[in-house]
N, C-alpha and C positions, 0 to 999 in steps of 0.2 A: 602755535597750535598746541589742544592738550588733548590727551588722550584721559581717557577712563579710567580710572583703577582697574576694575573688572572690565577685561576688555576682549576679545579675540584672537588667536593665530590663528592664521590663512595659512596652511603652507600649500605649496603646486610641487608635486612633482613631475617631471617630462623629463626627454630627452634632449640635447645637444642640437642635434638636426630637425626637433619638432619645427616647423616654421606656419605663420600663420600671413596671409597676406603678402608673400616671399622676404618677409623679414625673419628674424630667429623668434620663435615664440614668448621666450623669458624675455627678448627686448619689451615686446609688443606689450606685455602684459604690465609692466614696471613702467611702461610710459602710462599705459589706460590709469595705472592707480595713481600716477602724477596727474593727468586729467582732471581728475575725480578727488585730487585733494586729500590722499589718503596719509598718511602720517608720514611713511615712508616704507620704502619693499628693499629687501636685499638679494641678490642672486648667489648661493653658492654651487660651484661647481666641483662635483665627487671626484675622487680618483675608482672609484669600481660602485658597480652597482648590478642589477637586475631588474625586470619589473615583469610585467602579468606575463609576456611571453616567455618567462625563464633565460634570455640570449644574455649572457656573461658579457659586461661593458667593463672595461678596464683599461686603465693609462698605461699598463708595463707595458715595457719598450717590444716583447715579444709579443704582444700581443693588441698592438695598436689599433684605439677604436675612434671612430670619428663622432660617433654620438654618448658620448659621457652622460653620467647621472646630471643632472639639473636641481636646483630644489630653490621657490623664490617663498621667500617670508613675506609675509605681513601683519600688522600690527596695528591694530585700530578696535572703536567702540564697535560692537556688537550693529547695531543700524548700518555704521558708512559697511562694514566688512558684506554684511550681507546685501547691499544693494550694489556692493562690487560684484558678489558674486553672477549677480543677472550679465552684469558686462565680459564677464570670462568667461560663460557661458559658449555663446558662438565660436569663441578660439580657439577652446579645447575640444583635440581629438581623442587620442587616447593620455591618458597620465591619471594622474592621483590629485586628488585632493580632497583635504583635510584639515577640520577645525578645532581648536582647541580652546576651553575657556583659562587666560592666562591672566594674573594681577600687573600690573604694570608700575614696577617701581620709582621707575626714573626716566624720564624723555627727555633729554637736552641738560640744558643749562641756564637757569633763570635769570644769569649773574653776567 
């Protein structure tokens, strides 16, 4: 598969506990872009964060949260990214999302 030079960031931000179909939301959406043939999605997960409602999420031991930051990439031309976005659509509740136009230096390995 090749990607575009001029291409896309999708990134998703949610929560931990977002869940969509009683599965976790970052699963659900990382399998749809596998569906859909998208280049590939990564999922990282924050040690602290915030988001629209201001509620302090953090990993310290004193202050233990069950719904950590979330943030899944992806990385594809312009067309597939946005007719993913139609399919994320229904899944998301509340979170973030956010596009970015990015060049794409290197995908894999030709060799």
């Amino acid at each position: 598969m090749r990607i575009p030079r001029d291409a896309l960031l999708l990134r998703i931000f949610l929560g931990e506990s977002d869940r969509f179909e009683g599965r976790p939301l970052y699963e659900r959406i990382v399998l749809a872009a596998r569906e859909m043939h998208l280049a590939g999605a990564t999922v990282l997960r924050g040690p602290m964060g915030f988001g629209r409602s201001s509620r302090l999420h953090t990993a310290k031991i004193l202050r233990l949260s069950e719904d950590l930051p979330i943030v899944v990439e992806i990385v594809d031309g312009e067309d597939r990214i946005r007719a993913f976005l139609d399919a994320l659509e229904p899944m998301m509740g509340s979170g973030l999302v956010t596009l970015e136009k990015v060049q794409v230096l290197r995908y894999g390995d030709d060799g």
